[in-house]
C-alpha positions in Angstrom: 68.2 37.9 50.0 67.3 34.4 50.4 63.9 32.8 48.8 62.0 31.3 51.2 60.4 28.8 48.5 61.8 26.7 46.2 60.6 26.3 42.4 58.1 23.4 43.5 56.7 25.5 46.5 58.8 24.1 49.5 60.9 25.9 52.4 64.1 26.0 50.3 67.4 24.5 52.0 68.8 28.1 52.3 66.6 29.5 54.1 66.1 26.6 56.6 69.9 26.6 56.5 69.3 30.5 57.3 66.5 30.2 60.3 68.7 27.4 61.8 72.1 30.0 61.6 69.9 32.9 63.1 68.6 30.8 65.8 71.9 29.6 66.7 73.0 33.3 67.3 70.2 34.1 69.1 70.7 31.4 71.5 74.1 32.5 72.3 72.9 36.1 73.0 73.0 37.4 76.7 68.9 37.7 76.9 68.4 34.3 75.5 70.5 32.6 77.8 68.5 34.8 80.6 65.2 34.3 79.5 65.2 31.9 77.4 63.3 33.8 74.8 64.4 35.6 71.7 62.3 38.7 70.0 60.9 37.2 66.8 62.0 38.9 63.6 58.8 37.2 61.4 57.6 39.5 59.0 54.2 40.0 61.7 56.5 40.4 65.3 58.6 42.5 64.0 61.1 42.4 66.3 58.3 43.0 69.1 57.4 39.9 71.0 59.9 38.0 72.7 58.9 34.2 72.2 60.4 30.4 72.6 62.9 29.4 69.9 60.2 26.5 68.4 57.8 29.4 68.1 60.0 31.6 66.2 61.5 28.8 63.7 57.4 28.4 62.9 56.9 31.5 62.4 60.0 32.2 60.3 59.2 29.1 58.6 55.5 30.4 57.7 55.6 34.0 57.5 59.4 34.6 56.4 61.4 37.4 57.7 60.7 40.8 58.1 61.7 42.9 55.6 63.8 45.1 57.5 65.8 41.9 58.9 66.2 40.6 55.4 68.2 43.7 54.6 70.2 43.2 57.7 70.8 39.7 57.0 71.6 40.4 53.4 74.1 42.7 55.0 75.8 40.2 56.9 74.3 40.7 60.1 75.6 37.6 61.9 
């Protein structure tokens, strides 16, 4: 699983490396390129609310992923 902080506190350059890798995918996905909107996997949406792309980065950013799609991330899941 990746750590969202660093040791001093910061978004740690995995995980924005991670965020920017999931959104590319996304973005290639038949829905985005529909509606332009992806379903945000922050650990609050859950998966639920289909959103713009900035949107999701900031809330991936502040709230991290949920838990369930840090397990499927873990797993390789793109």
């Amino acid at each position: 699983m990746y750590q969202r902080h660093d040791e001093r506190g910061y978004l740690s350059m995995i995980f924005i490396e991670k965020v920017k890798e999931f959104i590319e995918f996304a973005s290639e996905q038949e829905t985005y390129q529909n509606i332009k909107k992806i379903k945000c996997p922050c650990a609050k949406c859950w998966n639920v609310h289909y959103l713009d792309i900035d949107t999701v980065k900031l809330h991936l950013y502040n709230r991290g992923f949920s838990p369930i799609t840090m397990i499927w991330l873990s797993w390789g899941g793109f």
